[in-house]
N, C-alpha and C positions, 0 to 999 in steps of 0.2 A: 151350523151346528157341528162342533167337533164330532167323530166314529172313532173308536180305534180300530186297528186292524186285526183285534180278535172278534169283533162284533162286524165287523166286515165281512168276516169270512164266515161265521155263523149264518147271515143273514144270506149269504149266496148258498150257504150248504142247504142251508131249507127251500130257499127259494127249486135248486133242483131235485131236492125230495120232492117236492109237490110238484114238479113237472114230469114226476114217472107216475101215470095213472094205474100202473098197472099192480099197486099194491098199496095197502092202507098204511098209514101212518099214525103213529101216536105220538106224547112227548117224549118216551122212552124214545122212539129211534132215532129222535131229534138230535136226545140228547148224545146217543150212542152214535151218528152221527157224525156232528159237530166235534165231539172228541176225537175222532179218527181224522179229521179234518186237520184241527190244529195238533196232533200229533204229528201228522206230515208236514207241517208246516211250520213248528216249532221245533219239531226234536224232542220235547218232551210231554211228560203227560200233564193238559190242562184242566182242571174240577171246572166241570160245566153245570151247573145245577138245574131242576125244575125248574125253579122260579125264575131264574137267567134265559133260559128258554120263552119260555109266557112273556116275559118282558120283549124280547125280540121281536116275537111272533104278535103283540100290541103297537111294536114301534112300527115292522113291517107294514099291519093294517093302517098308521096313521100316513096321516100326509107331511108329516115333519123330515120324512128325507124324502119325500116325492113320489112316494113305491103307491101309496093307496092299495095294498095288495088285497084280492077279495078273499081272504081265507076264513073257512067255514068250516067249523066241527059238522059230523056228524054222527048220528050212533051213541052221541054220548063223549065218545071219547076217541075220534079219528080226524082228521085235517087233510085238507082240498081246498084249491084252489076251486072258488066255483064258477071263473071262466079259464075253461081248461087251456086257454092261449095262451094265459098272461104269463109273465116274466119280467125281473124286475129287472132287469137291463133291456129291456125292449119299451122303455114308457114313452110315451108320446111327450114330445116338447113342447114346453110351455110358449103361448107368446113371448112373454120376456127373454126366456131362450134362444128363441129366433132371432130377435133381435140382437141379443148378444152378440150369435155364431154370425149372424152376417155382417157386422163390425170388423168383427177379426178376421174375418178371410177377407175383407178388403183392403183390412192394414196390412196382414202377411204378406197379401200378392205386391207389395210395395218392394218388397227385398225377393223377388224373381233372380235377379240377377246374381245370388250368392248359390253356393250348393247346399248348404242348408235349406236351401226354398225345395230342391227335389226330391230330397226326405220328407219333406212336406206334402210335396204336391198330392200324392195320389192320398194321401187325408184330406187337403186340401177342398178337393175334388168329391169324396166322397161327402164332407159336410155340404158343398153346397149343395150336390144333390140331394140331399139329406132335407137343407134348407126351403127349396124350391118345390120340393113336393108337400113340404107341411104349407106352402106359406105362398101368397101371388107375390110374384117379386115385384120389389121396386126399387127406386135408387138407393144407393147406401147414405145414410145420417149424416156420416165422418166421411170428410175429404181432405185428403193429404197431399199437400204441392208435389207435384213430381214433373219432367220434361225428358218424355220418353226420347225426344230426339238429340237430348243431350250427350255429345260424344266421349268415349274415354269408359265408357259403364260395363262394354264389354269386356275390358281388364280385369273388372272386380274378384271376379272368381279366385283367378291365377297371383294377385297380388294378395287375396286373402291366405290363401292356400300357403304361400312365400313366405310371410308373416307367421303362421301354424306350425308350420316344419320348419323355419328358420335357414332358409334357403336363400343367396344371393341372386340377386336381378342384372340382368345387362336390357336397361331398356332404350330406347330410342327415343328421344327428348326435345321437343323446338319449344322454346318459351317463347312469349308477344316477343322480345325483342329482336330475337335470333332469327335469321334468314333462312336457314335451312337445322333441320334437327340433328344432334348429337347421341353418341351412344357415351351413357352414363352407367356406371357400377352403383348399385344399390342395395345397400342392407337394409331393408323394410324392418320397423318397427312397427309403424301404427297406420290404418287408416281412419281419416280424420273426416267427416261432415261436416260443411257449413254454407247455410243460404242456399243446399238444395244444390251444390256440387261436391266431389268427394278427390279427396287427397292422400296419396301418400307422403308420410313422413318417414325418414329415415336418414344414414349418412351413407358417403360416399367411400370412406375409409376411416380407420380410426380415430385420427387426425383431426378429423372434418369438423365441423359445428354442425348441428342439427338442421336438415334440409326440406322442404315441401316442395311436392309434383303436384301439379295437377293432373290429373285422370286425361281430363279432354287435352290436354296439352302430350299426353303419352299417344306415339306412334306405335310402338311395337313392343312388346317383353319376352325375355328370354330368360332360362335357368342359367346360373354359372355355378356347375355342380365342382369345380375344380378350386372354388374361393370357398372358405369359413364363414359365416357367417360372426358377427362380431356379438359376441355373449354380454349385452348390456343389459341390465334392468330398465327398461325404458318404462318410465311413469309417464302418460300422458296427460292425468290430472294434474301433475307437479311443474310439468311441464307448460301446462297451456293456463297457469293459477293467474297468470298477469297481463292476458292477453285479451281481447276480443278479437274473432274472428281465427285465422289460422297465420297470420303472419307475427311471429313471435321475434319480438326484439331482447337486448342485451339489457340487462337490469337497471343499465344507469339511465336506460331512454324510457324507464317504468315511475310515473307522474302521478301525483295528487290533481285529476281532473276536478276543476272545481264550474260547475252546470247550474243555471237560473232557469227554469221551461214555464210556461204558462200556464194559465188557472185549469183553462180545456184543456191539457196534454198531461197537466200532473197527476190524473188519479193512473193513467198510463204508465207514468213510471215507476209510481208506487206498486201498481199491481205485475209490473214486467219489469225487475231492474233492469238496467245495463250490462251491469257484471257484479260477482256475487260480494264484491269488494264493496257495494253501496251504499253509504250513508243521508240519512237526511240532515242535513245540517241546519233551515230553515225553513219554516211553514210560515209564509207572507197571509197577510190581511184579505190579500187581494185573490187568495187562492193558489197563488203560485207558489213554487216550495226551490229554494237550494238545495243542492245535493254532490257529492264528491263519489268520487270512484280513484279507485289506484290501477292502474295499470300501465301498457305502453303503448305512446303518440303512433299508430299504426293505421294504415289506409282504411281496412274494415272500421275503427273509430271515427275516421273522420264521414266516410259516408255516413255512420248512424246518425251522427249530430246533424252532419248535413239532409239528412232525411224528415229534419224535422222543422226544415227551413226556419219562418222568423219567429217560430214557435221556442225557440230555444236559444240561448244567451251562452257563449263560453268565457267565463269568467278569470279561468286560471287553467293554466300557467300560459305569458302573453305569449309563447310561440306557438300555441296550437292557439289562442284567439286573433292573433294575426296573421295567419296560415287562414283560418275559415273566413275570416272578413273579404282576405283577399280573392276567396273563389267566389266569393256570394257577388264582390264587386263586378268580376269577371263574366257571371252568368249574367247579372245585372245588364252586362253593357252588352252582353249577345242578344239581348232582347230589346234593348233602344234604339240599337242601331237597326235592327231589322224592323 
């Protein structure tokens, strides 16, 4: 239910009328008041009427925003709460509330790792205590992949921070093929998720084409407070529009994948495309559906397909179906021979 926030702050201004026991109240002071209220708070003077009043004071007693407040005439013509504790910010949580707030602090605690999480925290902290004394705990509903032992997480902070302030990096670098790590200049644009590891994306000078690190592949980071930073508008939806996964190819390696999957795997692809590129091109007898996707021939593609072993058919274009035939043969003969 929408409130505005002149009816927000009426209802709190009553609410602390009725929490000073130590003098009666009528709708006059409500109203006299509620005006001095949103004169502070407007700057100018707002007509609060009786009946705007009474309406408040009906909405408060309902349960339509939650308040249930006990207010009680007496005398005729005076207002009390008639349990002198209540307060309308102090209401007790609903089940479903709980349930909610213990959803969300469990997804929160998933980004620990950024400084945003210790602005958090000590709210954090206070809901679940909050939580755990309305409620016996138990495990949470929602569970979110994470591998706390995954290395590289510790950087987050400091390459977010880089990225915010637009600061250059000198970090320390060993990819799989490299024997020993290099130090590399980086102008941090984005960092990037996928599959539950995280990346920097950025270039190395003007010059450069656009580069991915991975986190656990980063040894060490450093400011280079003596470089500019490179003033690009980095779009990383625009950026990443023809990709699956994080390894982004050159436009002319970006294909019309053309995909056959089976009867059991199709409602799968229908309800979780690929990429957002996806068409259904054919819906078979048999259950099974055709379907195409645009993007570029890249390793995260080929594992998806290949994830779906002999569930899935690659139709088009023949060097990504003869590229996957050939691993599938490959894997084939690792397991005849052994």
């Amino acid at each position: 239910m929408a409130i505005n926030k002149n009816a927000l702050i009426r209802y709190k201004t009553i609410d602390k009328c009725l929490q000073n026991h130590y003098r009666k109240w009528t709708l006059e002071d409500f109203i006299e008041a509620c005006s001095d209220a949103l004169y502070e708070y407007e700057g100018r003077d707002v007509n609060v009427s009786k009946r705007t009043i009474q309406l408040d004071i009906q909405m408060m007693r309902s349960d339509k925003l939650g308040y249930n407040a006990p207010i009680e005439v007496y005398e005729k013509k005076f207002y009390r709460y008639a349990d002198e504790t209540f307060c309308i910010t102090d209401i007790p949580l609903t089940e479903n509330d709980m349930n909610v707030l213990s959803e969300t602090v469990e997804m929160l605690k998933q980004f620990k790792d950024f400084s945003l999480f210790d602005e958090l925290g000590d709210i954090i902290h206070r809901l679940e205590d909050k939580i755990y004394t309305e409620k016996t705990h138990r495990q949470p509903i929602i569970h979110l992949d994470k591998n706390e032992q995954l290395k590289g997480l510790e950087h987050l902070e400091v390459l977010y921070q880089a990225i915010l302030k637009k600061c250059v990096l000198n970090i320390q670098y060993q990819s799989y093929k490299a024997r020993a790590a290099s130090k590399i200049t980086v102008h941090p644009f984005l960092l990037k998720e996928y599959n539950n590891r995280w990346f920097l994306v950025g270039k190395t000078n003007a010059n450069s084409e656009v580069k991915t690190f991975a986190l656990d592949r980063i040894q060490n980071v450093d400011f280079d407070l003596k470089s500019e930073h490179l003033n690009e508008n980095f779009n990383g939806d625009e950026y990443y529009k023809n990709t699956i996964g994080v390894t982004v190819l050159d436009e002319k390696y970006v294909k019309e994948i053309i995909l056959k999957i089976d009867s059991s795997n199709a409602p799968y692809v229908l309800t979780k495309p690929f990429h957002h590129s996806q068409e259904i091109m054919e819906k078979h007898e048999d259950g099974s559906i055709t379907f195409k996707i645009c993007v570029g021939i890249n390793f995260e593609l080929e594992r998806l397909v290949l994830g779906f072993g002999a569930s899935i058919e690659v139709l088009a274009p023949r060097e990504l179906r003869k590229r996957v035939a050939k691993i599938l043969r490959n894997a084939s003969g690792i397991y005849e021979t052994n």
